[in-house]
C-alpha positions in Angstrom: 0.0 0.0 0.0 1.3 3.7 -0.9 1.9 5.7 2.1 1.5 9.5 2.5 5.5 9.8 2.9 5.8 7.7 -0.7 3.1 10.4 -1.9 4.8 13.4 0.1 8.3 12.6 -1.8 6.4 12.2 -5.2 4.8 16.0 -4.7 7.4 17.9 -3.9 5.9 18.8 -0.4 6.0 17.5 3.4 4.1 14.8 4.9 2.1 17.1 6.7 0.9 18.8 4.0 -0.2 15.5 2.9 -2.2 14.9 5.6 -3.3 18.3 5.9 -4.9 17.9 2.2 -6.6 15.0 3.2 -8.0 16.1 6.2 -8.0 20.3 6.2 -8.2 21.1 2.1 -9.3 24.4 3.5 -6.1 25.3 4.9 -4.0 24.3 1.9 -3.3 26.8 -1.3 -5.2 25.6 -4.4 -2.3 24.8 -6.2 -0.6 22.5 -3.6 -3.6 21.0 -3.1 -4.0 19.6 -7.1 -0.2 18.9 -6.7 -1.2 16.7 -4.1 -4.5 15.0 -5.4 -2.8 14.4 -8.4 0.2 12.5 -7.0 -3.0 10.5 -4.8 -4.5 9.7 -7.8 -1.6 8.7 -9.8 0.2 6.5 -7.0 -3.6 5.0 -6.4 -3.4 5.7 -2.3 -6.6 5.4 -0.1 -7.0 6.6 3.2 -9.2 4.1 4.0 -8.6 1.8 7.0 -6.6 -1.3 5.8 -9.2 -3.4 7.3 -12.0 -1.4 5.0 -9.5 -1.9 2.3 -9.1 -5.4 2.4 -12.9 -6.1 2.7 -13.9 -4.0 -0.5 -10.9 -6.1 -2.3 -12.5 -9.3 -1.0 -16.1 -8.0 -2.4 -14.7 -7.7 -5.7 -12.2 -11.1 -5.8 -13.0 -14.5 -7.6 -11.2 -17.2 -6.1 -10.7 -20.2 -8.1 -9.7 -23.3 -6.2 -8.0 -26.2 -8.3 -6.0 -29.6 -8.3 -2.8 -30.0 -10.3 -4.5 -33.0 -11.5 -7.7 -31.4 -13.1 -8.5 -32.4 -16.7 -6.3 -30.4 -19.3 -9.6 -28.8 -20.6 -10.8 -27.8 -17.6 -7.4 -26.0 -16.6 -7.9 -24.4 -20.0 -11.0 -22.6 -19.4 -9.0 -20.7 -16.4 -8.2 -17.7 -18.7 -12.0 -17.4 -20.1 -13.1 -17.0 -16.6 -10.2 -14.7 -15.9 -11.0 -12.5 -18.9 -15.0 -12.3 -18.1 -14.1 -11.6 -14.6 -11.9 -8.7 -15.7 -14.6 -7.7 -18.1 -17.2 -7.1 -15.0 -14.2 -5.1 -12.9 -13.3 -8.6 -10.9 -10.3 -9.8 -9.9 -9.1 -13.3 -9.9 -7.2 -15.2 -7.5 -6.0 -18.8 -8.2 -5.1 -21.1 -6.2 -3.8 -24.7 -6.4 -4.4 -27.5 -3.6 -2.6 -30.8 -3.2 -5.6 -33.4 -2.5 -4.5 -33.3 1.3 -4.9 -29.6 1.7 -8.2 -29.1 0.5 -9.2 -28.3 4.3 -6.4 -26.0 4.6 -7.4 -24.2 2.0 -11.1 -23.7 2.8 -10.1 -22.2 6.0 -7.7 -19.7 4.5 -10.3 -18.8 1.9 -12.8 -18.4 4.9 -10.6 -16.4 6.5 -9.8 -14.8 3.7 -13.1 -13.4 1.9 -14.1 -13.6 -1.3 -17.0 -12.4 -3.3 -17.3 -16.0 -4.9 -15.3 -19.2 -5.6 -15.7 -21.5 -8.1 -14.2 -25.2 -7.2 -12.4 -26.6 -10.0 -11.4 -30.2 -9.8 -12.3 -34.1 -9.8 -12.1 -34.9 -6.5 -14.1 -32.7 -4.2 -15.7 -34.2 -1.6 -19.2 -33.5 -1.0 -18.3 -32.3 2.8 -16.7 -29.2 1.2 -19.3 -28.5 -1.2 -21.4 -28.3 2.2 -19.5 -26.2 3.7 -19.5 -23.5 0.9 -22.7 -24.1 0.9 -23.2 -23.1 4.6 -20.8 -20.1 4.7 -23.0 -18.6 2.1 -20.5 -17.7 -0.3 -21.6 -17.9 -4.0 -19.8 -20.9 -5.8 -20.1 -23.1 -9.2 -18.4 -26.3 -8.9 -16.6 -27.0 -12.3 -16.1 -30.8 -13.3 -18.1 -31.9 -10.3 -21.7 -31.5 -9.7 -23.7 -32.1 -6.5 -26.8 -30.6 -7.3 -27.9 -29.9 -3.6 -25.2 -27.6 -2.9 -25.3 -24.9 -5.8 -24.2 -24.3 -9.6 -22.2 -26.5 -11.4 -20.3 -27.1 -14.8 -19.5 -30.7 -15.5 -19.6 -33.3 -18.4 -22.4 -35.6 -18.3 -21.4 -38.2 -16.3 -24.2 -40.6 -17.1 -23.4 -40.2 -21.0 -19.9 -40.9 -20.0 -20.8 -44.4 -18.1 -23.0 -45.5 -20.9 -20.6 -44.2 -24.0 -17.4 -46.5 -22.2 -19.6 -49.5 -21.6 -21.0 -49.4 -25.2 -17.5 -48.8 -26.7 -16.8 -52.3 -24.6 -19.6 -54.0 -26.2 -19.5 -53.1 -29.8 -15.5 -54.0 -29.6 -17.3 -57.4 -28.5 -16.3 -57.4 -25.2 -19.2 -59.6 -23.0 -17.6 -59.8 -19.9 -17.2 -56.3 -18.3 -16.6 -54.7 -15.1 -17.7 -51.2 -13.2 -14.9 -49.8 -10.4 -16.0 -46.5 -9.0 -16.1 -44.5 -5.6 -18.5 -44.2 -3.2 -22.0 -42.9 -4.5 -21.9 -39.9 -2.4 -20.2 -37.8 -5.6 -22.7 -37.4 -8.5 -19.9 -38.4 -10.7 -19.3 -41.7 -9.7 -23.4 -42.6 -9.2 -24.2 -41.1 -12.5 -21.3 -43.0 -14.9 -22.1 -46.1 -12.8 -26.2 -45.8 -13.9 -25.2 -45.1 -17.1 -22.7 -47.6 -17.4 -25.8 -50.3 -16.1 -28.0 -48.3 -18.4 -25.5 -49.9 -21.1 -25.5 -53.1 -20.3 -29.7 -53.1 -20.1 -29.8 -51.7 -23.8 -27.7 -54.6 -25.3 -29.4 -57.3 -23.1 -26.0 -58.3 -21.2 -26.6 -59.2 -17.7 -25.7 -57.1 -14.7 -23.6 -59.1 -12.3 -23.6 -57.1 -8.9 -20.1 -58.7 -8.2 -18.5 -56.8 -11.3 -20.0 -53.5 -9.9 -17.7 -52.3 -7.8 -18.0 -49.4 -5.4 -14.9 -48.6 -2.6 -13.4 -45.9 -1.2 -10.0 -44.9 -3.3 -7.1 -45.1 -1.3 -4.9 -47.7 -2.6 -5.5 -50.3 -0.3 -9.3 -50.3 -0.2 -8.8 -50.0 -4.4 -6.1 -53.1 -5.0 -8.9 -55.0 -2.5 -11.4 -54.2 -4.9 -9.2 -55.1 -7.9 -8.5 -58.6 -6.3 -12.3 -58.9 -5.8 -12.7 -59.5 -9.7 -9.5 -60.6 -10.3 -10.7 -64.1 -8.2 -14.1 -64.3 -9.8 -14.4 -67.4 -12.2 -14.8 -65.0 -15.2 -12.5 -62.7 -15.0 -13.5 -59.5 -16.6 -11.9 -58.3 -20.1 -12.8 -54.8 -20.0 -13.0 -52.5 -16.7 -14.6 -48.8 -16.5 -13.2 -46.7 -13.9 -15.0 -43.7 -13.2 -11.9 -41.7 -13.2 -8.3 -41.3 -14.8 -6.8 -41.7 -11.6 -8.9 -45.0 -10.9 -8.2 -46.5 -14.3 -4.4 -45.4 -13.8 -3.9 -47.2 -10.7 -5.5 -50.2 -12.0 -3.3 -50.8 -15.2 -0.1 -50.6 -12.5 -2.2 -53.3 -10.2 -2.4 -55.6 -13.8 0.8 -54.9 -14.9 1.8 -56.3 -11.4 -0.6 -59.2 -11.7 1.6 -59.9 -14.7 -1.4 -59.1 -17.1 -1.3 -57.2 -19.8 -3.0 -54.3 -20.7 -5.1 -54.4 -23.4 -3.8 -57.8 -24.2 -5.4 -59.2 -21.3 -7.6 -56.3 -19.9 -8.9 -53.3 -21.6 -9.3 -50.0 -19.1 -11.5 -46.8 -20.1 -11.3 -43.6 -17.4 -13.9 -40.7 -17.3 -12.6 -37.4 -17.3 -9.8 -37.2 -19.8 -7.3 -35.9 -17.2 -3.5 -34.6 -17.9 -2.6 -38.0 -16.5 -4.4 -40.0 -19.4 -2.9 -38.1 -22.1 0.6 -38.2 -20.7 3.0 -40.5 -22.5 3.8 -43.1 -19.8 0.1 -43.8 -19.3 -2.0 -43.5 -22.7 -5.5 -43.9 -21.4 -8.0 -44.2 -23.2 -10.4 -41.8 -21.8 -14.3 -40.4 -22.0 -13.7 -36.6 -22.2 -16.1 -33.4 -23.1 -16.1 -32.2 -26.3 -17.3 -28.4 -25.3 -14.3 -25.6 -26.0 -12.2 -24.3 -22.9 -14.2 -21.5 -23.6 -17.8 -22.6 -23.3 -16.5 -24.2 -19.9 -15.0 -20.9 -18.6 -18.4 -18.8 -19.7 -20.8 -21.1 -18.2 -18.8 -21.4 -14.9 -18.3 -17.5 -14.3 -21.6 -17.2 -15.9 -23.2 -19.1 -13.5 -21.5 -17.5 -10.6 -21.8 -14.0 -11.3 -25.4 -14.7 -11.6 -25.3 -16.4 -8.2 -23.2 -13.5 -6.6 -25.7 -10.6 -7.9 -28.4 -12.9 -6.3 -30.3 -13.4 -9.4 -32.4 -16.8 -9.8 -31.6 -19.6 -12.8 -33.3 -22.6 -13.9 -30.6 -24.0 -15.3 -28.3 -24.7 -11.9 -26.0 -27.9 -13.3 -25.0 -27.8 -16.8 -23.7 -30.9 -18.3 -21.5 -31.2 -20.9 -21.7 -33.9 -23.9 -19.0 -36.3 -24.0 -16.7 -38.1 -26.5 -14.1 -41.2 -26.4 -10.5 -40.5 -26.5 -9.0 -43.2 -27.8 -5.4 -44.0 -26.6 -3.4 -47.6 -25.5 -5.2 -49.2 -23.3 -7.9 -50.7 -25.0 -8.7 -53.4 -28.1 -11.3 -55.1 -29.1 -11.9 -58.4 -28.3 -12.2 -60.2 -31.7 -11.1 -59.2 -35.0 -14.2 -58.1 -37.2 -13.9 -59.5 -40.6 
């Protein structure tokens, strides 16, 4: 922040003079006085309290909070919302969490102030979409969408399940497997129904013990990998219902001394940086909407939410497409 001795220096005058502009104009000769006013306005100083100052900064900041590991298109649309923030005299402040600090980073935000946040990233839990919720701040959540708890900007994860199982089945894959999270997050319960939904419109049979749902830490996830790996028909394709999922999966086969596709074909849902990077090459369900679209609906939505206007349309879902990288083959050879 400028101080009056920085502005003082600038005018050619004392301090006190400064201050006697600010607070006495009366007693200070026209032309010292726009000497003064002019350095103020140049050097942008406020005599505002810094605590008043800091609070009208907060009223006009967007935060955005995201994971390193958010889908490359998602990341993209960053500078879309940036620019229409600018465009409506908003600032934006970005800020990048680790998956362990997300409750670190709530609290500073809290502490913080903002005018609105919009949550950017796969793997927000529920419980702090609550909590935005209950502070009252405005917020969108972009890739994730728990209708309950406010706006959000996601692909359609239902399409997503359904598109990966049909890819399965007209490669002529029959025996095929689900592995998702706990159905708490709207993404995993919506690509596992549309993944069933699959398997209903080509008259395969749902076998509950190939519908996996566990929490995803590594050891609850290789538990759930050995619980199909033991069954008497082993599956030949798996749907995770993320890249990180489908990731960890592939190194569990590889382990398993199984080949991947060869042996096991693995889709993801979300078309993260991790799926396109070279030592993974995952195949992938991703959305086939522009950085841009994604950055305008998000800020769209919030800005909406912060001027406290109504909308119909809460959750926008985005339509989805098949990335198609190395870990998957069909399962005969059509003639």
């Amino acid at each position: 922040m400028v101080s009056t001795t920085e502005i003082a220096k600038y005018a050619g005058v004392s301090q006190t003079t400064v201050s006697r502009v600010l607070n006495k104009p009366d007693q200070v000769k026209k032309e010292t006085y726009d000497k003064v006013m002019a350095a103020i306005t140049e050097w942008g100083y406020s005599a505002e309290p810094k605590e008043k100052i800091e609070e009208l900064k907060a009223a006009n900041t967007i935060r955005i909070l995201a994971s390193a590991n958010d889908p490359i298109i998602y990341q993209g649309a960053m500078q879309e919302i940036v620019n229409s923030a600018a465009e409506q005299g908003m600032l934006v402040n970005i800020h990048v969490f680790a998956a362990s600090g997300k409750e670190a980073l709530y609290n500073e935000l809290a502490a913080q102030g903002t005018a609105g946040v919009i949550v950017s990233s796969m793997s927000i839990e529920e419980g702090l979409a609550k909590k935005l919720k209950q502070s009252g701040i405005p917020f969108v959540l972009l890739n994730e969408g728990y209708s309950e708890n406010g706006f959000s900007v996601s692909l359609d994860y239902s399409e997503a399940g359904y598109l990966a199982a049909s890819h399965f089945i007209d490669s002529g894959h029959q025996e095929l497997a689900w592995i998702g999270g706990p159905l708490d997050s709207e993404m995993n319960k919506d690509g596992l129904l549309g993944f069933v939904h699959a398997l209903q419109a080509n008259n395969h049979k749902i076998r509950k013990k190939r519908l996996v749902v566990t929490k995803q830490d590594k050891v609850s996830l290789y538990a759930a990998f050995e619980s199909l790996m033991v069954l008497k028909k082993k599956p030949t394709a798996i749907v995770a219902a993320s890249d990180s999922l489908a990731i960890q999966l592939v190194e569990f086969l590889q382990i398993a001394g199984l080949d991947v596709p060869k042996d096991i074909s693995i889709i993801g849902i979300g078309n993260s940086a991790e799926a396109s990077h070279l030592d993974n090459k995952l195949t992938s369900i991703g959305t086939s909407a522009t950085n841009k679209e994604l950055g305008k609906d998000a800020i769209s939505l919030l800005l909406q939410s912060i001027n406290g206007k109504n909308s119909e349309l809460r959750n926008v879902k985005k339509k989805v497409e098949l990335i198609e990288r190395q870990t998957t083959k069909p399962f005969f050879v059509k003639k």
